[in-house]
Gaussian input, Z-matrix of N, CA and C with variables (Angstrom, degrees):
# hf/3-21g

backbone

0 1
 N
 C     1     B1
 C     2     B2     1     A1
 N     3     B3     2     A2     1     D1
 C     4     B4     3     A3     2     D2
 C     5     B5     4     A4     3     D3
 N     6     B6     5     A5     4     D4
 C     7     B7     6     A6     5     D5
 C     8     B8     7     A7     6     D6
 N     9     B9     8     A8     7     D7
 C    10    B10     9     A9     8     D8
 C    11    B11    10    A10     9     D9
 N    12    B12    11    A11    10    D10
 C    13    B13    12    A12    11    D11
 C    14    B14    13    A13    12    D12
 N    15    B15    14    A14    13    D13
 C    16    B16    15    A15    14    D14
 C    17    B17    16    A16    15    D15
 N    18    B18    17    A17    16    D16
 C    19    B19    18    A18    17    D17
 C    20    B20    19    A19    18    D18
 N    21    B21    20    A20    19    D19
 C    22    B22    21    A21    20    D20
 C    23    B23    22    A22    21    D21
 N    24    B24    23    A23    22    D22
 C    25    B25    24    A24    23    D23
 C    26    B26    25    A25    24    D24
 N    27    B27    26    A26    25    D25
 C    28    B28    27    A27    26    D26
 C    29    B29    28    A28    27    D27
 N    30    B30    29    A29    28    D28
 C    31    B31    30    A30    29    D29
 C    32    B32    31    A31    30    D30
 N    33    B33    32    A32    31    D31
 C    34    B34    33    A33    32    D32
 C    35    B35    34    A34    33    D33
 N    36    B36    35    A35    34    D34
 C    37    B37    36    A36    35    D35
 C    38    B38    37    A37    36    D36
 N    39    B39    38    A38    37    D37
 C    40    B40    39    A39    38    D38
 C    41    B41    40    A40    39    D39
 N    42    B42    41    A41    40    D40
 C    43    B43    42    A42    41    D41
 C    44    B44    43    A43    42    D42
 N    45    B45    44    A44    43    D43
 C    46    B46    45    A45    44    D44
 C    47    B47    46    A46    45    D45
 N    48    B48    47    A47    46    D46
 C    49    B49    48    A48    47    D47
 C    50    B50    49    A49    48    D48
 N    51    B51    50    A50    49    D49
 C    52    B52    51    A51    50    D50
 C    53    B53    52    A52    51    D51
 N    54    B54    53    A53    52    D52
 C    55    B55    54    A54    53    D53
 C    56    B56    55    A55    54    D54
 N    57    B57    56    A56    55    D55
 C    58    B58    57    A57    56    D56
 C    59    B59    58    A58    57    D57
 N    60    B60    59    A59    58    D58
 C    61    B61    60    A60    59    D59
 C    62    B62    61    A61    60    D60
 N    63    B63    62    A62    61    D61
 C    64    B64    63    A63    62    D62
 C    65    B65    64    A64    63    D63
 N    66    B66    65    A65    64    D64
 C    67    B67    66    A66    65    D65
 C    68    B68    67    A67    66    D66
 N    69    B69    68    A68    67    D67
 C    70    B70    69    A69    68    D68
 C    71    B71    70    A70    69    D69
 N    72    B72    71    A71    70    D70
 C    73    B73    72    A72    71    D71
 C    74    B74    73    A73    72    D72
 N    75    B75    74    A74    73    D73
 C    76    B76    75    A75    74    D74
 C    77    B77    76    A76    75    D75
 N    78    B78    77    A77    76    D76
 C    79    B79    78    A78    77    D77
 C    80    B80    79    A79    78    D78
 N    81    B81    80    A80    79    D79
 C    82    B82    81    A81    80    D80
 C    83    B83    82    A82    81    D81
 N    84    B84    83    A83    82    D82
 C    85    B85    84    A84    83    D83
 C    86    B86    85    A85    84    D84
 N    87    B87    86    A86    85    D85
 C    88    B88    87    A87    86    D86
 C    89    B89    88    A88    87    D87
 N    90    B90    89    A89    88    D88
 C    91    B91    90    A90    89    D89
 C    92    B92    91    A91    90    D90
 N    93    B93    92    A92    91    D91
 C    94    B94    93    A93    92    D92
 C    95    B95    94    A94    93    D93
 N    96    B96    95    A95    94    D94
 C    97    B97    96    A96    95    D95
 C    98    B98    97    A97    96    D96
 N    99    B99    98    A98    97    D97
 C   100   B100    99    A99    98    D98
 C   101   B101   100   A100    99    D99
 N   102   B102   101   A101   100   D100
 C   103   B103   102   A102   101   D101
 C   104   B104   103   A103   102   D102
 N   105   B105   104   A104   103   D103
 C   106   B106   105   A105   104   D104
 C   107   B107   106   A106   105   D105
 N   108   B108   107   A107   106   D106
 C   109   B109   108   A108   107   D107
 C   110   B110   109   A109   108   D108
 N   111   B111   110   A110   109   D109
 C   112   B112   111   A111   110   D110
 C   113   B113   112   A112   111   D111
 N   114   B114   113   A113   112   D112
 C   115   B115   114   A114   113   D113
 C   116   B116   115   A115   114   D114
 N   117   B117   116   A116   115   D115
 C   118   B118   117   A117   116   D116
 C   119   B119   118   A118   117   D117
 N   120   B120   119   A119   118   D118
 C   121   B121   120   A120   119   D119
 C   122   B122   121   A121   120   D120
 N   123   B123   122   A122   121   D121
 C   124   B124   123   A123   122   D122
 C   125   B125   124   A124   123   D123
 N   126   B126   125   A125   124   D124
 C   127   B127   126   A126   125   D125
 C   128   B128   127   A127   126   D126
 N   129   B129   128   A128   127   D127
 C   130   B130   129   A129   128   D128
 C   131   B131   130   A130   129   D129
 N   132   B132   131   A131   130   D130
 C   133   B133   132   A132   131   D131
 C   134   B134   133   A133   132   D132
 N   135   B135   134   A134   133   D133
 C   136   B136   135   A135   134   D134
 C   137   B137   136   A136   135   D135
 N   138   B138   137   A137   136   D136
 C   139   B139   138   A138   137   D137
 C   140   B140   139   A139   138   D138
 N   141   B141   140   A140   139   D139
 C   142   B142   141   A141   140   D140
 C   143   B143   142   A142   141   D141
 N   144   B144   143   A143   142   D142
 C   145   B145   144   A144   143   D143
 C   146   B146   145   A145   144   D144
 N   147   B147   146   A146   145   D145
 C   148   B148   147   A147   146   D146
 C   149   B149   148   A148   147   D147
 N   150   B150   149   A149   148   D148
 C   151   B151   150   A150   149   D149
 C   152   B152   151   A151   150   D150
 N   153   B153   152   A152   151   D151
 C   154   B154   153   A153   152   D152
 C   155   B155   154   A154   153   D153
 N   156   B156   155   A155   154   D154
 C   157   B157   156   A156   155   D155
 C   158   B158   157   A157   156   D156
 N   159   B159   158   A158   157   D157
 C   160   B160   159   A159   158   D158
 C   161   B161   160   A160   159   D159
 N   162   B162   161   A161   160   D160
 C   163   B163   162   A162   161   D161
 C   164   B164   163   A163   162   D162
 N   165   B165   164   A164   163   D163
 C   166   B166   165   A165   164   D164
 C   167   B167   166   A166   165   D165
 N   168   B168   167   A167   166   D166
 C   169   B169   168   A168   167   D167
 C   170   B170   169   A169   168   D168
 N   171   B171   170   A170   169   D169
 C   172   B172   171   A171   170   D170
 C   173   B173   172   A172   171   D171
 N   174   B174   173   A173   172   D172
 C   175   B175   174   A174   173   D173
 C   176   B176   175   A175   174   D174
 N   177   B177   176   A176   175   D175
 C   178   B178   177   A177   176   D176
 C   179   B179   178   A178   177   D177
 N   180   B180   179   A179   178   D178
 C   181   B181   180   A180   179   D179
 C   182   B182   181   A181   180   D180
 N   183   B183   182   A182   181   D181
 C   184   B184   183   A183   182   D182
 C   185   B185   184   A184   183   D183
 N   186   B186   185   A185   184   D184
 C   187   B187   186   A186   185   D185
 C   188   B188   187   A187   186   D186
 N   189   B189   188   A188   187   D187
 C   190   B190   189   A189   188   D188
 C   191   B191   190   A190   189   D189
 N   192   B192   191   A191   190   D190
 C   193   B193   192   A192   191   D191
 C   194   B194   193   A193   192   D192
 N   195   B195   194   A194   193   D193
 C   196   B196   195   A195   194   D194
 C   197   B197   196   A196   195   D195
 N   198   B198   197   A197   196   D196
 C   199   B199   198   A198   197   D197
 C   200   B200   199   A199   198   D198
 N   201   B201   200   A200   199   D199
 C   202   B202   201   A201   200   D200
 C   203   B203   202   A202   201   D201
 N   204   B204   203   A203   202   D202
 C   205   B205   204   A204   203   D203
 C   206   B206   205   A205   204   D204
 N   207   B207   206   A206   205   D205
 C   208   B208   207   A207   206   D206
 C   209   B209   208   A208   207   D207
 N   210   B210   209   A209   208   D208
 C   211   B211   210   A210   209   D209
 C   212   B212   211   A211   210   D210
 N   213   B213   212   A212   211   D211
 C   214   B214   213   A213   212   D212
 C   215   B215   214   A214   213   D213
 N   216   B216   215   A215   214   D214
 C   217   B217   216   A216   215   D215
 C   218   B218   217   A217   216   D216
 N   219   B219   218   A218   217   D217
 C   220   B220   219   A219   218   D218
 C   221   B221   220   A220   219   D219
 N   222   B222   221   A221   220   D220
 C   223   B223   222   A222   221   D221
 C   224   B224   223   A223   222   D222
 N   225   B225   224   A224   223   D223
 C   226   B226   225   A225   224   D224
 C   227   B227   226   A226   225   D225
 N   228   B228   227   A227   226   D226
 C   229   B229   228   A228   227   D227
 C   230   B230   229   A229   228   D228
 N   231   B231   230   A230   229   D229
 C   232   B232   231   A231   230   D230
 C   233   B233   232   A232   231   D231
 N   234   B234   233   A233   232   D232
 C   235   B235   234   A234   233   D233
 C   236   B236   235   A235   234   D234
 N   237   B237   236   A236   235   D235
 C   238   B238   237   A237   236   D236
 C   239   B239   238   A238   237   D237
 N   240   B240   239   A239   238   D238
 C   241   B241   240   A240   239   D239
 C   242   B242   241   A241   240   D240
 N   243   B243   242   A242   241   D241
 C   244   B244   243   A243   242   D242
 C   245   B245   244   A244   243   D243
 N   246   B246   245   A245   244   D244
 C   247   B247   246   A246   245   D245
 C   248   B248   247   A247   246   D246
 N   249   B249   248   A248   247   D247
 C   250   B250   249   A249   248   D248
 C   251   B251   250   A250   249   D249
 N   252   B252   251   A251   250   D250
 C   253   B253   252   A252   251   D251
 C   254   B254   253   A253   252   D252
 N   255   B255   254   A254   253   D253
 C   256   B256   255   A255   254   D254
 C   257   B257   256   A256   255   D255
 N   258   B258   257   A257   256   D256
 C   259   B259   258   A258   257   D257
 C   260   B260   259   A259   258   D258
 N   261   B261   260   A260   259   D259
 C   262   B262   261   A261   260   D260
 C   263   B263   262   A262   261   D261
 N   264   B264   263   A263   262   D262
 C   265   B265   264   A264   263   D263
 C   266   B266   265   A265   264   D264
 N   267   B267   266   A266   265   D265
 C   268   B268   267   A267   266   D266
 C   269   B269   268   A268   267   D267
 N   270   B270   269   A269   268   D268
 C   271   B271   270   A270   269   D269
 C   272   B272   271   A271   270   D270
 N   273   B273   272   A272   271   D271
 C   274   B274   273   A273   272   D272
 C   275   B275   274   A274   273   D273
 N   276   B276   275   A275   274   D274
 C   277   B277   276   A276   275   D275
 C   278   B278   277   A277   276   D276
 N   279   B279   278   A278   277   D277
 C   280   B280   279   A279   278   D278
 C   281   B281   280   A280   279   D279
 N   282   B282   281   A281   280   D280
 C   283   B283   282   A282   281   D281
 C   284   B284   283   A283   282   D282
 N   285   B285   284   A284   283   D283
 C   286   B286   285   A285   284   D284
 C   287   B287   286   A286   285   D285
 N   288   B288   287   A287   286   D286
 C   289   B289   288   A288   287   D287
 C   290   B290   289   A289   288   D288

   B1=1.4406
   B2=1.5259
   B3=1.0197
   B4=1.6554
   B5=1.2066
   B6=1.9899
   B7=1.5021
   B8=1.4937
   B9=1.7761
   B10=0.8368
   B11=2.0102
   B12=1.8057
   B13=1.3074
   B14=2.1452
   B15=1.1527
   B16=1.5117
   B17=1.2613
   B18=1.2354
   B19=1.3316
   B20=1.0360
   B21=1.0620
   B22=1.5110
   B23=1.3378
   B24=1.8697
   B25=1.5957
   B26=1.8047
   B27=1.1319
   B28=1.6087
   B29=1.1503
   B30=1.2428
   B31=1.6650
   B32=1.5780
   B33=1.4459
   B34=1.5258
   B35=1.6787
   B36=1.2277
   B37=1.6566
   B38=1.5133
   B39=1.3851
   B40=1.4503
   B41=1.1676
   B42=1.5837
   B43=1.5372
   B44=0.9113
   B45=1.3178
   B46=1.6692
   B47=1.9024
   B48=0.9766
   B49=2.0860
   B50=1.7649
   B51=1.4405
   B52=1.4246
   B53=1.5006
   B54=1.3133
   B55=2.2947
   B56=1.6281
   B57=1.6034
   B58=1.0485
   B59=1.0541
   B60=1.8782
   B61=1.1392
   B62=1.8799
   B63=1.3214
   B64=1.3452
   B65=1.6907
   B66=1.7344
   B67=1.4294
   B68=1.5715
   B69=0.8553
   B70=1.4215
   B71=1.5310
   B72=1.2706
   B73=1.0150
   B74=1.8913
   B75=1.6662
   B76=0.6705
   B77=2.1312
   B78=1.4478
   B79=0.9095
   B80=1.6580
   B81=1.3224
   B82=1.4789
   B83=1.6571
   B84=1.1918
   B85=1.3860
   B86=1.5409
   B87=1.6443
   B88=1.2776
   B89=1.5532
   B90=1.6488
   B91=1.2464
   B92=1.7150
   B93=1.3420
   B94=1.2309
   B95=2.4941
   B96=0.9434
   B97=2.0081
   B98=1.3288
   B99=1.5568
   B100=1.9208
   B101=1.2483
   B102=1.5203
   B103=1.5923
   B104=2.0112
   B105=1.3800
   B106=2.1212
   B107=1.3908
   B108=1.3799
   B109=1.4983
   B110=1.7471
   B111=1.3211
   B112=1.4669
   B113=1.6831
   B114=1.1304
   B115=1.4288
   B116=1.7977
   B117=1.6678
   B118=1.1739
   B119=1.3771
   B120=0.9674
   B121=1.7236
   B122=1.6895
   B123=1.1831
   B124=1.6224
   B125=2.1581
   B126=1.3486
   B127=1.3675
   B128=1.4256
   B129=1.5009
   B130=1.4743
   B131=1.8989
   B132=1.0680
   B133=1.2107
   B134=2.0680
   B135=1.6649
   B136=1.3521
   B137=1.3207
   B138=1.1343
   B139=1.3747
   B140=1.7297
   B141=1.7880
   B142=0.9783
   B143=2.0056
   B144=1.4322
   B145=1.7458
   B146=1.3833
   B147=1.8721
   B148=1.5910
   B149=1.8643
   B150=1.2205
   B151=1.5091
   B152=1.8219
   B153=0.9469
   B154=1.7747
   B155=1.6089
   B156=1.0590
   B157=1.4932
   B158=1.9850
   B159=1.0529
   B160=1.5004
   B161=1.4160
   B162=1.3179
   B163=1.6694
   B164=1.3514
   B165=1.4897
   B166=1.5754
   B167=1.6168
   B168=1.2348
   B169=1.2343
   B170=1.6410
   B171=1.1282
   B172=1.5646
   B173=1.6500
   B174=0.9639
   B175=1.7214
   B176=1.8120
   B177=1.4332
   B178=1.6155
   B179=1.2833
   B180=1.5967
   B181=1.6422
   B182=1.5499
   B183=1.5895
   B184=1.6021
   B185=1.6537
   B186=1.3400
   B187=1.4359
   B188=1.5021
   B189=1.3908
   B190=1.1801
   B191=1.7626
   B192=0.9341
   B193=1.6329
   B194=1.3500
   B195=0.7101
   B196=1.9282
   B197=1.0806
   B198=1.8015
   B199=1.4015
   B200=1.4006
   B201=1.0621
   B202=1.4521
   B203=2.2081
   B204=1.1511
   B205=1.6800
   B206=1.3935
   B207=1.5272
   B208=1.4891
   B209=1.7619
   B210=1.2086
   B211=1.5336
   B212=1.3342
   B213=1.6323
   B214=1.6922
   B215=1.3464
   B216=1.3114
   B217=1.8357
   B218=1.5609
   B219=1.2381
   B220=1.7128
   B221=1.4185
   B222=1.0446
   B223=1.8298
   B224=1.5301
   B225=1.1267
   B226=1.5214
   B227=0.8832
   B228=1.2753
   B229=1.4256
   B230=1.9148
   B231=1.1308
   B232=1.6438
   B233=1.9473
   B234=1.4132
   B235=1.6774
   B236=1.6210
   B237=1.1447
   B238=1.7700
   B239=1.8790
   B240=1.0974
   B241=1.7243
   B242=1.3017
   B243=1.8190
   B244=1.5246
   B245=1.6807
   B246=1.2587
   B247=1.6021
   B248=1.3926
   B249=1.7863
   B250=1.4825
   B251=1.8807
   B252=0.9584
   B253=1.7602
   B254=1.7352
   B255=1.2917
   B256=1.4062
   B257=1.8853
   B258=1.2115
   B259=1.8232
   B260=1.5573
   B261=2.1592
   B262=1.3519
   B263=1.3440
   B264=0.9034
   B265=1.8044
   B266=1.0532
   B267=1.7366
   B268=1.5456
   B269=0.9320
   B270=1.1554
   B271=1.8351
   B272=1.4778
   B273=1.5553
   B274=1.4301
   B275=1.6548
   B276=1.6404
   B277=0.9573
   B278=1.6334
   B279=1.0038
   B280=1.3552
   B281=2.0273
   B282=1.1791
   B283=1.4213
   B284=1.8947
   B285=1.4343
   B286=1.6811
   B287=1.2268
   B288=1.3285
   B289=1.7296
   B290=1.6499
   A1=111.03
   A2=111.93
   A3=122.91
   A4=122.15
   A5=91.56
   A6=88.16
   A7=118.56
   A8=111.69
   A9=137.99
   A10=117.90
   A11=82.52
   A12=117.05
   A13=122.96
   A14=102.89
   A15=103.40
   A16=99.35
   A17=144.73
   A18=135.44
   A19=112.88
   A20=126.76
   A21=132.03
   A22=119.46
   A23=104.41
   A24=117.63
   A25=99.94
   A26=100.99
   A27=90.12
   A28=113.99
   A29=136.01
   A30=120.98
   A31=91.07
   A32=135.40
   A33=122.00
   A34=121.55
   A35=107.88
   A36=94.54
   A37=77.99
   A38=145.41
   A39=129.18
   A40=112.96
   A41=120.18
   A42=100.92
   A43=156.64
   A44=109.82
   A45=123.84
   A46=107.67
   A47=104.73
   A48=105.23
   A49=81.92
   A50=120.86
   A51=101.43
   A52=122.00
   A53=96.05
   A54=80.78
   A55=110.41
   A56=124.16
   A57=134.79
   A58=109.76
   A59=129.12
   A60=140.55
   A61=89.54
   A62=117.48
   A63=135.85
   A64=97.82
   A65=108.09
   A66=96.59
   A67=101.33
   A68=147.29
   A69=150.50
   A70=103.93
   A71=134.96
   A72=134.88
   A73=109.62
   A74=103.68
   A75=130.27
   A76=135.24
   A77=89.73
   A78=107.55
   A79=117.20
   A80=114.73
   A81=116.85
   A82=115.48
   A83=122.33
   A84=119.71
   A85=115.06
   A86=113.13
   A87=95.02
   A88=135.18
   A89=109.49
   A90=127.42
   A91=107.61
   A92=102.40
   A93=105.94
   A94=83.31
   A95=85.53
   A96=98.92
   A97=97.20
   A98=125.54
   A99=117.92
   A100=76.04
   A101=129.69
   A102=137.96
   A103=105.73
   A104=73.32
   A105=88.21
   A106=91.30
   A107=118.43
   A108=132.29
   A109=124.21
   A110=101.47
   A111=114.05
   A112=76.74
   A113=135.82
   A114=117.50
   A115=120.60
   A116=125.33
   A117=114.68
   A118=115.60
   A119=109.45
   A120=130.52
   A121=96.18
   A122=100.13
   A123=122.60
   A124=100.44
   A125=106.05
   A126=89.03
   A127=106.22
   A128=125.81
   A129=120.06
   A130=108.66
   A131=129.35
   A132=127.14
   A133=109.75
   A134=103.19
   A135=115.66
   A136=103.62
   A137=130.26
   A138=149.64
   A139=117.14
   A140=106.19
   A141=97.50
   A142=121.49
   A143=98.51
   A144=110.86
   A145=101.26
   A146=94.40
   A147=103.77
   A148=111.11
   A149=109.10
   A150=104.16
   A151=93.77
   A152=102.27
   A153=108.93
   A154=111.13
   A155=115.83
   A156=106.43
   A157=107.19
   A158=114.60
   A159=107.84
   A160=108.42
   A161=98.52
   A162=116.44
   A163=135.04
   A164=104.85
   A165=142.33
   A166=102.17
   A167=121.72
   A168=119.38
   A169=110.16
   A170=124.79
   A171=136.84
   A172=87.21
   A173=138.28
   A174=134.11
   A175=102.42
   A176=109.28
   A177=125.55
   A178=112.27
   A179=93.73
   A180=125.88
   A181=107.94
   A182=104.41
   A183=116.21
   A184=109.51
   A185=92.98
   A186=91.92
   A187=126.02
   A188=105.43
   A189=113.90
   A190=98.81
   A191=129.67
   A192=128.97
   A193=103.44
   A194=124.87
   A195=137.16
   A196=109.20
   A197=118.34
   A198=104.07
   A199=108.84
   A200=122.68
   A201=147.30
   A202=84.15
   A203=92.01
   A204=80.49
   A205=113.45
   A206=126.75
   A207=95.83
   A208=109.84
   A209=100.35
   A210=86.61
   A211=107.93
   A212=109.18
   A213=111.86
   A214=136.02
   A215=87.95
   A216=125.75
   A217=74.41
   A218=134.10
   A219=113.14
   A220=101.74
   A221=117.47
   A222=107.80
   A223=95.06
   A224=151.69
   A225=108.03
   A226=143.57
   A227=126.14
   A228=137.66
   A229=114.35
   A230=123.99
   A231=130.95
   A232=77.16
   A233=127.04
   A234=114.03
   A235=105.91
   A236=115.88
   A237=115.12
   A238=96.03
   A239=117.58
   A240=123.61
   A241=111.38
   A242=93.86
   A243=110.99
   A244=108.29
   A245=105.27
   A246=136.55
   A247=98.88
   A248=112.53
   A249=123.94
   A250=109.57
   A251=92.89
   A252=100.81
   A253=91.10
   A254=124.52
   A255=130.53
   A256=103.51
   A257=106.73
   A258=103.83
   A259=122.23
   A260=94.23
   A261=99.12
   A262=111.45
   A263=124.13
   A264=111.71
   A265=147.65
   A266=102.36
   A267=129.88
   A268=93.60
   A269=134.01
   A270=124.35
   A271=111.46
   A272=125.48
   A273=121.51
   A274=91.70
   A275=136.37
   A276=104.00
   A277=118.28
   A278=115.94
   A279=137.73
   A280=96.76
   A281=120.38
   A282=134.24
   A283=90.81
   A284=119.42
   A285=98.34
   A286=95.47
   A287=119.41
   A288=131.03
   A289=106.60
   D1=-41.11
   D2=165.82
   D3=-33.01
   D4=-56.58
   D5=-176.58
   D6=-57.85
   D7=-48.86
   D8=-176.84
   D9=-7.05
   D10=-73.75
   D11=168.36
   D12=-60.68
   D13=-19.42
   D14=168.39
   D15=-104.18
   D16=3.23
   D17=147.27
   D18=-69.90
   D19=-49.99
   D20=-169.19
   D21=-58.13
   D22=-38.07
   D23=-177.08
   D24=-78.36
   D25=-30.62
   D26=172.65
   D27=-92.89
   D28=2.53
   D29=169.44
   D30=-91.31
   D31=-51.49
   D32=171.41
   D33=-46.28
   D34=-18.38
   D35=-165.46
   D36=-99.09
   D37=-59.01
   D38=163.85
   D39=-9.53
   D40=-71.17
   D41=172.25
   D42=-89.48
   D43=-6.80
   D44=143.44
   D45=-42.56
   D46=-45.33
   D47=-162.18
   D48=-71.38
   D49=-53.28
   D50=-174.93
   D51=-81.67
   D52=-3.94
   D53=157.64
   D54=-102.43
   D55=20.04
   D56=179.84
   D57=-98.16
   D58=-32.52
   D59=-168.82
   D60=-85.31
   D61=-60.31
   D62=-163.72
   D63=-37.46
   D64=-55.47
   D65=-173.26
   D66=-98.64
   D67=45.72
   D68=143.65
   D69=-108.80
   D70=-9.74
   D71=161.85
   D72=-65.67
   D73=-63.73
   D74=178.11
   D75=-57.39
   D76=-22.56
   D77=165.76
   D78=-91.80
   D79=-42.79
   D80=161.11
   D81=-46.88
   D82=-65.03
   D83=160.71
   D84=-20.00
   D85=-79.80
   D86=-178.52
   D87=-45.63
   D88=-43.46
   D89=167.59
   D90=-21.56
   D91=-55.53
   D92=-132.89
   D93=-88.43
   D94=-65.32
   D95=161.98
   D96=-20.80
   D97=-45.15
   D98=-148.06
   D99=-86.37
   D100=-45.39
   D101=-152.43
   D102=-54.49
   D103=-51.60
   D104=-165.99
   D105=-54.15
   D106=-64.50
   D107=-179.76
   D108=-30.37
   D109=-41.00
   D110=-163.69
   D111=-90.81
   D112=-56.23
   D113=-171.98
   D114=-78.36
   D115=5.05
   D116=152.68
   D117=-81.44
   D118=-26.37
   D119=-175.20
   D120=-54.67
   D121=-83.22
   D122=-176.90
   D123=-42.39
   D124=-23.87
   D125=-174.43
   D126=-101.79
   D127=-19.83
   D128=163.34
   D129=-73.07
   D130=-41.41
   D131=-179.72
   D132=-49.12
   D133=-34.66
   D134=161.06
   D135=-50.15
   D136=-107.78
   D137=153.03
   D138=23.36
   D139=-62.90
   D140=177.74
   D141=-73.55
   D142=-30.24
   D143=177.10
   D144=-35.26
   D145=-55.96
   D146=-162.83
   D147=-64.10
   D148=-12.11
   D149=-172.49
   D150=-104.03
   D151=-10.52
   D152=170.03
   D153=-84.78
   D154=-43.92
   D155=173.27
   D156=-79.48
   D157=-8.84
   D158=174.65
   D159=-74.83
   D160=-50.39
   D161=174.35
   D162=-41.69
   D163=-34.20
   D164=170.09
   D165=-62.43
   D166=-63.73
   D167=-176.23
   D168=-74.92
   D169=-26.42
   D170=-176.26
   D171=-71.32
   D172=-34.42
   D173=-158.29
   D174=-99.79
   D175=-36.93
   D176=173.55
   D177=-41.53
   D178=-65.47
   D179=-177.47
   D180=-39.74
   D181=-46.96
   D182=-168.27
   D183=-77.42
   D184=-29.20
   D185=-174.96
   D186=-85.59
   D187=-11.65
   D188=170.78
   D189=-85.97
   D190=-58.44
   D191=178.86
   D192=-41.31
   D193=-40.91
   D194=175.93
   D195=-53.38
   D196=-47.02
   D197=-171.28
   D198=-103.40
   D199=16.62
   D200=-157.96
   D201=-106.10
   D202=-74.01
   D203=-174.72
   D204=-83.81
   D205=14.64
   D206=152.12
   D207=-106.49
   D208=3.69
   D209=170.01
   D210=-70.31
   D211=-35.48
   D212=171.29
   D213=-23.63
   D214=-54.41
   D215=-161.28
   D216=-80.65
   D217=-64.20
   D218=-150.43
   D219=-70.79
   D220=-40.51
   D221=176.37
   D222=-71.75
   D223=-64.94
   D224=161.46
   D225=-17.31
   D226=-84.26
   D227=159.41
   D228=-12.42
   D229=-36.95
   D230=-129.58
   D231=-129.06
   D232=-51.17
   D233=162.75
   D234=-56.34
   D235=-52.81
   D236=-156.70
   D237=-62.59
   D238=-21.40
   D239=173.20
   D240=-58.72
   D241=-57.29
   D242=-160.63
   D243=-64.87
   D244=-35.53
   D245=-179.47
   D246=-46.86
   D247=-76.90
   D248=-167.02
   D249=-70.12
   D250=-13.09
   D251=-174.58
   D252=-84.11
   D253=-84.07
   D254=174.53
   D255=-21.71
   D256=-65.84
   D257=-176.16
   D258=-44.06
   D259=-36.73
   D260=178.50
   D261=-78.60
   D262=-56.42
   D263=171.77
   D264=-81.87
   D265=32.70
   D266=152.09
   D267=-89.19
   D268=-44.13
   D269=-159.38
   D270=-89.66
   D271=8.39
   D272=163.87
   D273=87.91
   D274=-20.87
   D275=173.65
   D276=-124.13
   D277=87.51
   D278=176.22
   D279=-52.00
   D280=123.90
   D281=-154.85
   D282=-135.21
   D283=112.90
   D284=158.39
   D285=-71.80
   D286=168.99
   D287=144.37
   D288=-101.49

């Protein structure tokens, strides 16, 4: 009966050690899945910074051209006044708008 019973504890601790291996198997796997993951992650987050700081200067660039042609437009704007104002009061009829 003895024996019986130390068979038994060693066929249970057998399978305890092999559902011990199973999820340490299994747990390594994930480990290793979160691992790859956290480092594609980490290398598009590179990637995108780097297309964010390009972007930064691509938007700079614009914004200076931006203010570049409406200062344009206002010294336009501010002759084409001076222009229609001068025409009108050569011609005797000076008009506000």
């Amino acid at each position: 009966m003895t024996y019986d019973i130390n068979l038994i504890s060693i066929y249970l601790f057998v399978l305890q050690h092999t559902d011990l291996q199973l999820l340490h198997a299994q747990t390594e796997k994930s480990y290793f899945e979160a691992k790859l993951k956290l480092e594609r992650l980490c290398g598009e987050k590179q990637a995108l910074l780097q297309e964010n700081k390009s972007l930064e200067g691509d938007r700079d660039d614009l914004r200076h051209k931006l203010r570049l042609i409406t200062e344009e437009n206002v010294q336009i704007k501010q002759r084409w006044v001076s222009v229609t104002d001068t025409c009108r009061c050569n011609q005797g009829k000076f008009q506000d708008y």
